[in-house]
C-alpha positions in Angstrom: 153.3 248.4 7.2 153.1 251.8 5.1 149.3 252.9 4.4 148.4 256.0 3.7 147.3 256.9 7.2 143.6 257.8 8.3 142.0 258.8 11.2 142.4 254.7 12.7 142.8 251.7 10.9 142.3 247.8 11.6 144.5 245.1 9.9 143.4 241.4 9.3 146.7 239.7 9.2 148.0 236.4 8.2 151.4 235.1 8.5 153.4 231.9 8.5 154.3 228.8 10.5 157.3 226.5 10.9 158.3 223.8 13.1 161.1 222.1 14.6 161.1 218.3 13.7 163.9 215.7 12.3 164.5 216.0 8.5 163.6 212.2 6.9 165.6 210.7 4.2 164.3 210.2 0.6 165.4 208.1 -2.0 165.9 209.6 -5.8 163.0 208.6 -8.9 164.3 207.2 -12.1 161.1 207.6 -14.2 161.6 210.5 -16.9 159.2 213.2 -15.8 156.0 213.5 -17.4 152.7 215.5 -18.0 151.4 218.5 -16.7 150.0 219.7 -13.4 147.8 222.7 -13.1 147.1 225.2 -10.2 144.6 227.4 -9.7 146.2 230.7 -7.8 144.7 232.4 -5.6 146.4 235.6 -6.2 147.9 237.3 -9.1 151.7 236.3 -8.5 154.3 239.4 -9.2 157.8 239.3 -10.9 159.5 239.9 -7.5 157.9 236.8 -6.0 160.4 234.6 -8.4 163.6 236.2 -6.3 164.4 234.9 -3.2 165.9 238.4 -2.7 162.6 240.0 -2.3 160.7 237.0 -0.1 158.3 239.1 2.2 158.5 236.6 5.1 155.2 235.5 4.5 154.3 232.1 2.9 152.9 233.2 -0.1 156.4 233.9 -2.1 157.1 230.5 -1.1 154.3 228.5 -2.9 156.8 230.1 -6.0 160.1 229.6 -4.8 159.9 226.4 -4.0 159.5 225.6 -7.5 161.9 227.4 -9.1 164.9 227.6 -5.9 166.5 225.8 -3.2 167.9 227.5 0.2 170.9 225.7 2.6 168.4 224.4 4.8 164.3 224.7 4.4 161.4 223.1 6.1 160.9 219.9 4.2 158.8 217.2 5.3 160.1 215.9 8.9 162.4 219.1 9.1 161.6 222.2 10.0 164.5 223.2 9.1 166.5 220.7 7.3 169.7 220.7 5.2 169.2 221.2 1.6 171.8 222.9 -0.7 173.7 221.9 2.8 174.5 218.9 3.3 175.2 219.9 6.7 175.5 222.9 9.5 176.5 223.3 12.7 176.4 226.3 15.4 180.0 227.2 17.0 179.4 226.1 20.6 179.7 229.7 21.9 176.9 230.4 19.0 179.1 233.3 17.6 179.3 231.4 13.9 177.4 229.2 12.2 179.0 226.8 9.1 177.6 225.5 6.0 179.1 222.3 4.0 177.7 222.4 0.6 176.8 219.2 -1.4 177.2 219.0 -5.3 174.5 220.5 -6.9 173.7 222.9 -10.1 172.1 226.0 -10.9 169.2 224.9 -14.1 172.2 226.8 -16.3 174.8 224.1 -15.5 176.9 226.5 -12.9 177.6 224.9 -9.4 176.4 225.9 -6.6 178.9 227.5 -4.6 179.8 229.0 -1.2 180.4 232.8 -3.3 176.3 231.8 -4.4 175.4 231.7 -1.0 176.7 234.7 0.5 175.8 237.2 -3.1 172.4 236.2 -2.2 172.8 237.0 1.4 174.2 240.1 0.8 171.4 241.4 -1.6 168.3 240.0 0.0 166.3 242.6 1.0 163.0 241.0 2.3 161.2 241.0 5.5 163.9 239.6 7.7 166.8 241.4 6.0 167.0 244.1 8.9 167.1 241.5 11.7 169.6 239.1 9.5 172.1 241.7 8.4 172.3 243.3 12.1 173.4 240.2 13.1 175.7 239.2 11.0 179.4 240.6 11.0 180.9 239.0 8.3 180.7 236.0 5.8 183.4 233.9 5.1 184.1 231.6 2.4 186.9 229.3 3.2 186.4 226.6 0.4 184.3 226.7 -2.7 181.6 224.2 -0.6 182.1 226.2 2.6 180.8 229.3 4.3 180.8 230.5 7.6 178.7 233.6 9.2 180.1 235.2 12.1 177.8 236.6 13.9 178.3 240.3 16.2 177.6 238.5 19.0 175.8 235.2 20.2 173.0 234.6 18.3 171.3 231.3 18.5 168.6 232.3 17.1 170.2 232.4 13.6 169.2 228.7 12.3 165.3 230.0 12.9 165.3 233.1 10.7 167.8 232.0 8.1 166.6 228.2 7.6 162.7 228.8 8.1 159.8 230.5 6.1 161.0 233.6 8.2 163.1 234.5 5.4 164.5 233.8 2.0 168.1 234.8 2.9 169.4 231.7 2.5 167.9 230.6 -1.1 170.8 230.9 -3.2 170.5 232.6 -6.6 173.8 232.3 -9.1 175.9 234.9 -8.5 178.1 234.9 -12.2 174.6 234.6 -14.3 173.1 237.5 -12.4 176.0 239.5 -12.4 175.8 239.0 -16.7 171.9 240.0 -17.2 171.7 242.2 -14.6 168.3 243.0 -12.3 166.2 243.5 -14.9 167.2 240.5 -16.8 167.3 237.9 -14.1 163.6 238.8 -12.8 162.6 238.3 -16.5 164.6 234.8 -16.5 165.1 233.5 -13.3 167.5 230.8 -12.8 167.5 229.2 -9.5 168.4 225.5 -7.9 165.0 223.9 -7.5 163.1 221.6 -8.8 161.7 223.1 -12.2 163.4 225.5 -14.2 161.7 228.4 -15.6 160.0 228.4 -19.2 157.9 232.0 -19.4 156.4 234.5 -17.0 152.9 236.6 -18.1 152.2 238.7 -14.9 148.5 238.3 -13.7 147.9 235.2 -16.2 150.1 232.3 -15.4 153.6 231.1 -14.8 155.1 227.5 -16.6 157.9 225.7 -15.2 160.0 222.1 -16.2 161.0 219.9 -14.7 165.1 220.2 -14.0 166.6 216.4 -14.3 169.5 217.7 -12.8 167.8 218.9 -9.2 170.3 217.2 -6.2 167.7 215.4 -4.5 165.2 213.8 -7.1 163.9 214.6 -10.7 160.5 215.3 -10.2 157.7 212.7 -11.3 155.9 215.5 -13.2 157.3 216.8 -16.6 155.4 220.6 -16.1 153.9 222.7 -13.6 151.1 225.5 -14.4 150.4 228.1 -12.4 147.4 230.0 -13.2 146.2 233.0 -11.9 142.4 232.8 -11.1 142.1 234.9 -8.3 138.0 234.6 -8.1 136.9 231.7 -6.0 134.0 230.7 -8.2 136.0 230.7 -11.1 139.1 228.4 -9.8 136.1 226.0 -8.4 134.4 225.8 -12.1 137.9 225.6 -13.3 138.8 222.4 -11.0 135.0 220.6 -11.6 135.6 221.2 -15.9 139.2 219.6 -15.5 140.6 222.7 -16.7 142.8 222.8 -13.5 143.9 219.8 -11.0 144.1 221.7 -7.8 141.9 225.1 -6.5 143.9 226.9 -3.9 141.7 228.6 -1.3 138.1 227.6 -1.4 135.9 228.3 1.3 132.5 228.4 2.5 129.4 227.0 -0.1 132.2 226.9 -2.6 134.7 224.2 -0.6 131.3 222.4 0.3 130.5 221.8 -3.1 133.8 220.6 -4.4 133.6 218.2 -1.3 130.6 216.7 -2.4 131.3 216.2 -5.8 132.0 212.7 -7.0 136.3 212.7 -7.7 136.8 215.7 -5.8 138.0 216.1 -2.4 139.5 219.0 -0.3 143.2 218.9 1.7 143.7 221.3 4.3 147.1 222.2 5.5 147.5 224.9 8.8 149.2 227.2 7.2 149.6 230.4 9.9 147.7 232.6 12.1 145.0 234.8 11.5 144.7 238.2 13.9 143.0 241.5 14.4 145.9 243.9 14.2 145.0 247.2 16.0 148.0 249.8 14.2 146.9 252.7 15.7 147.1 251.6 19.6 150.5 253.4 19.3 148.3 257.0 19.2 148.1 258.1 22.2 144.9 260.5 21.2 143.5 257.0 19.4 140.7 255.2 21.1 142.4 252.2 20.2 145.5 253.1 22.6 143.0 252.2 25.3 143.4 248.4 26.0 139.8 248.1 27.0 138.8 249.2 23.5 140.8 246.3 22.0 139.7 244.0 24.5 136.0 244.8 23.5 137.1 244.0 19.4 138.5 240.5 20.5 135.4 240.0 22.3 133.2 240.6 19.5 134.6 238.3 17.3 132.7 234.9 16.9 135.9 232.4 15.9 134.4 229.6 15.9 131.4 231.0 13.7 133.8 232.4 11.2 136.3 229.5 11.2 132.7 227.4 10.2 131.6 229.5 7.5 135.0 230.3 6.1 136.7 226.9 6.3 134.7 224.4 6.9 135.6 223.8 10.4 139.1 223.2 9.2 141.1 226.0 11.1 141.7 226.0 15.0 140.7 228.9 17.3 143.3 230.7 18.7 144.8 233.0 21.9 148.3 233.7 20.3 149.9 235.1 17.2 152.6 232.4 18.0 151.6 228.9 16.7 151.5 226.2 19.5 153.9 223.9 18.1 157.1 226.9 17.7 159.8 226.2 19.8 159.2 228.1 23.3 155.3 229.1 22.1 153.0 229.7 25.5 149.3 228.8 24.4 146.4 231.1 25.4 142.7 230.1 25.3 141.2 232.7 22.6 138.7 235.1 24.2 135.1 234.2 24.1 132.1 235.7 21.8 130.5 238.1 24.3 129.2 241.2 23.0 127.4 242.3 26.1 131.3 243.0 28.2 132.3 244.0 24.8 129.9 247.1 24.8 130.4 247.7 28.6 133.9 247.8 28.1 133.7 250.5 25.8 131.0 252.6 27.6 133.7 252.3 30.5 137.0 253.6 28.3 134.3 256.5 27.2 132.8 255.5 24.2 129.1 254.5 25.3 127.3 255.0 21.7 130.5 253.5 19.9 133.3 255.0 18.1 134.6 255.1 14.0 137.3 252.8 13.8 138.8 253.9 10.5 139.2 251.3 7.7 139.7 247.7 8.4 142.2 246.3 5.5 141.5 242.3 5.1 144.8 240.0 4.1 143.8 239.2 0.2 142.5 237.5 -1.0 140.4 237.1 2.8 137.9 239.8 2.1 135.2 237.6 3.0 135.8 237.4 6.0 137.0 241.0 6.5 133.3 241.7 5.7 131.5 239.3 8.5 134.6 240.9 11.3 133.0 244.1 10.3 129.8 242.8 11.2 130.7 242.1 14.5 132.6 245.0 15.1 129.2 247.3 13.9 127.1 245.6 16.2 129.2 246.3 19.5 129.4 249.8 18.3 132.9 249.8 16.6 131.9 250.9 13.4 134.7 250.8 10.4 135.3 250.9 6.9 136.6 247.3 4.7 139.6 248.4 2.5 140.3 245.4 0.1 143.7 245.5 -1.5 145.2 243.2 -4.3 147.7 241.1 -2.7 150.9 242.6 -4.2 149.8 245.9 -3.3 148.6 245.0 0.5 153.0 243.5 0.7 154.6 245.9 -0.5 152.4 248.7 2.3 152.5 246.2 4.8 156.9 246.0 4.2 157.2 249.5 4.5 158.1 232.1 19.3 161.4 234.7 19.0 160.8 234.6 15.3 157.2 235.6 14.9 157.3 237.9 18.2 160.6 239.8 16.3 158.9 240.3 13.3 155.0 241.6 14.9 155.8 243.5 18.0 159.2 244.8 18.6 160.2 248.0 17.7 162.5 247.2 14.5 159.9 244.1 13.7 159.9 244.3 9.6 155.4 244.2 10.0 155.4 246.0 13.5 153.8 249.4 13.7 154.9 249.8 17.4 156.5 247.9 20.6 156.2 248.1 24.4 159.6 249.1 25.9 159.8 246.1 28.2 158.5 243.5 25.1 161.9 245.0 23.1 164.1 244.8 26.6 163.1 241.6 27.3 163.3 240.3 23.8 167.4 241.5 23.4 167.7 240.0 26.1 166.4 236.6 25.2 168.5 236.6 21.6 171.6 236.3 23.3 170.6 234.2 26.1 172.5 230.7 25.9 170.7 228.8 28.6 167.5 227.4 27.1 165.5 227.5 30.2 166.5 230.9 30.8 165.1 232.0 27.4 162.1 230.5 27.4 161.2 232.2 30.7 161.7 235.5 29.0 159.9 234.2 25.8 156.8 233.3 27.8 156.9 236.4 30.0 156.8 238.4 26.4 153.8 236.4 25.3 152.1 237.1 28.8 152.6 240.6 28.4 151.4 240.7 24.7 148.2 238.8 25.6 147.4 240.8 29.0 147.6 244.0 26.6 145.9 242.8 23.9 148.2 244.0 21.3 146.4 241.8 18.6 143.2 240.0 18.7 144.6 236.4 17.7 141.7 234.5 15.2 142.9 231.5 14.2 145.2 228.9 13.0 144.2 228.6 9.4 142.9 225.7 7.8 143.8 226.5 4.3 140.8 224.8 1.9 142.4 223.7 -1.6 140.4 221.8 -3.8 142.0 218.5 -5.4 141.0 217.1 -8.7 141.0 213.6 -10.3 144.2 213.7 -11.7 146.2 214.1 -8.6 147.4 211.6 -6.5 148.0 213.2 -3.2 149.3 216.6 -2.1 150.4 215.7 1.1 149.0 218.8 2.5 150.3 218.4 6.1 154.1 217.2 4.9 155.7 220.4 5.1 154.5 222.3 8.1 153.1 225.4 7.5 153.2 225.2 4.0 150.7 224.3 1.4 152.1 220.8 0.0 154.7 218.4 -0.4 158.3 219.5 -2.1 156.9 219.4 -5.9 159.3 216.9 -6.7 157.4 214.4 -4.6 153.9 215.0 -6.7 152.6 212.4 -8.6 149.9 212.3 -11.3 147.7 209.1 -11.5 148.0 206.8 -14.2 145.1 207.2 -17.0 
């Protein structure tokens, strides 16, 4: 990311998780959709975050566009990548193209979805992943108004993970002949996607209000409207949820999650949403302390994981040795490093910092200030002593912008969140994108991940357990369906009868 830059800096990062599993059939409802479901956010969602143009390749945008859009394939429950606005897909055997059939579906305006849909929304995404997508691809064809084909520069079979996954929103189509008509400006204020719910109105940092779309390919949904609400103070979301104000609380943790669990109709879900981690930007300094591996050893060593995954949520989150989740494709586990203060503070006597050092400001992932503040804690008492910058969540994106999917995006040198790379991480990694044998790739993957971990590049937390609060009304989330995300398809969510 961008920040203005001090003397060193810290980053407590968060990012996504998908999975590679078999996409399961559904059949379609015929009840007419009714009543209303309301959500308690977390954050304050921004305009940008209903375009699939600007997805950050985090999950957050996703919790929106889910809702309002549809993508050729997206992780659905079974699938980590399943067909969606596809019906189907298929690799050219020497992995130089990749092909999309599309199945009938409509835009909320009435306009099919077509193959010129898909590739206007390719061609003006912009998000995380664009760098990495638009590198790769040469060209996009359109052969047949339910047909497109990317050709790639060279072999790249790594194209179905970036373009059908949480990596990136480049494949969530957007129609091309309404946004053409209202322009930027317009569409962002009306957005008209292929999802589930069409949009009814917008007020930024109060709430967005969706309906359901009867015409949505795979099922009208089972609830007539959706509420988002933007209550980004945890106290306020959990008063919110116990008054029936709201039916679900995203993000409670600590006292606040305990409560809600013990209160008579309430209960908590927990899906694993992505990995936590100590990033350490300024180990690319040569004249920083942190450029000395020792020193970030000592940070990893301070941190109490199992403590903070207790405190924060519940128990619910899993501690971790990697940034890369274990079930990706190719991922090589690592036991996390142990809470021991004592080699942390001998480590940094030995790299020349006996009485401690100021580690410049340490900027939490929002909402997660919490436990930005107890990291702090840990780091003070080993001697690393730092500075808790809390940022609002659009803000902390739009700085932070400026297996092979995660390790792309984190520590190679044109990695849209990567500050830095080691020379032989980015060899071996160009290597591996165009390696064909499978075997041979994941040798170099886990030789990358080795060398990541040896060097303690990041300080890997944990796999989060992400608390929401679930009221009365609702009959069941289905927090693990999707991996990596925080609920079923919102098509599938049901309301229980009064």
């Amino acid at each position: 990311m961008t920040l203005s830059r001090p003397a060193s800096r810290l980053v407590l990062a968060g990012a996504i998780l998908c999975a590679m599993l078999e996409l399961v059939g559904v059949s379609r409802a015929v009840a007419a959709p009714e009543g209303t479901l309301t959500i308690a956010m977390h954050f304050s969602p921004v305009t940008r975050w209903l375009d699939p143009a600007e997805g950050e390749s985090t999950i957050t945008p996703f919790l929106l566009l889910y809702v309002l859009h549809d993508g050729l394939s997206k992780p659905m429950p079974g699938a980590g990548s399943g067909p969606s606005l596809a019906q189907s897909w298929a690799m050219a055997k020497d992995n130089l193209s990749a092909e999309f059939t599309l199945r009938p579906a409509k835009f909320h305006n009435g306009d099919p979805v077509t193959a010129e849909d898909v590739k206007f929304s390719f061609e003006r995404y912009r998000g995380g992943a664009a760098k990495v997508l638009k590198d790769a691809v040469k060209e996009i064809q359109t052969p047949a108004p339910n047909r497109v084909k990317f050709v790639f520069k060279e072999p790249w079979p790594d194209f179905g993970a970036f373009y059908g996954t949480f990596v990136a929103s480049a494949g969530w189509v957007v129609p091309k002949k309404y946004f053409e008509r209202v322009g930027e400006e317009g569409y962002r204020k009306a957005p008209v996607g292929a999802g589930p719910y069409k949009f009814v109105s917008f007020n930024p940092g109060v709430e967005l209000v969706v309906e359901a779309f009867d015409g949505y390919w795979r099922k009208t949904p089972s609830i007539k409207r959706i509420v988002f609400r933007s209550l980004p103070d945890e106290t306020t979301r959990a008063a919110a949820l116990k008054s029936g104000e709201v039916d679900l609380a995203m993000l409670l943790s600590g006292p606040t999650a305990q409560d809600i669990k013990r209160t008579p109709g309430m209960r908590l879900a927990a899906p694993l949403l992505g990995i936590f981690w100590l990033d350490f930007p300024d180990q690319w300094d040569p004249k920083s302390p942190w450029a000395d591996r020792r020193v970030r050893l000592a940070a990893s060593l301070a941190l109490d994981r199992q403590a903070l995954n207790d405190a924060e949520t519940l128990g619910l989150s899993r501690p971790v040795g990697s940034t890369v989740p274990r079930d990706f494709e190719f991922a090589l586990p690592f036991e996390p490093h142990p809470h021991d203060p004592a080699r942390a503070k001998k480590l940094l006597a030995e790299a020349g910092f006996p009485n401690g050092f100021d580690g410049g400001e340490l900027t939490p992932f929002p909402p997660y200030n919490s436990m930005g503040e107890t990291i702090q804690g840990w780091l003070q008492a080993v001697g690393i002593r730092t500075r808790v910058r809390s940022m609002e969540r659009g803000a902390f994106m739009t700085a932070w912008r400026n297996a092979a999917t995660r390790l792309e995006s984190f520590v190679t040198r044109n990695g849209a969140f990567a500050y830095g790379a080691l020379p032989e991480v980015d060899d071996l990694f160009r290597r591996q994108a165009s390696e064909l044998d499978r075997k041979k790739r994941e040798a170099i993957l886990h030789q990358i991940q080795r060398i990541l971990n040896e060097q303690v590049t990041q300080a890997p937390v944990y796999h989060l357990g992400f608390p929401i609060g679930v009221g009365p009304r609702v009959n069941d989330i289905m927090a693990t369906a999707i991996p990596g995300f925080y609920m079923s398809p919102y098509e599938d969510l049901k309301l229980r009868a009064r």
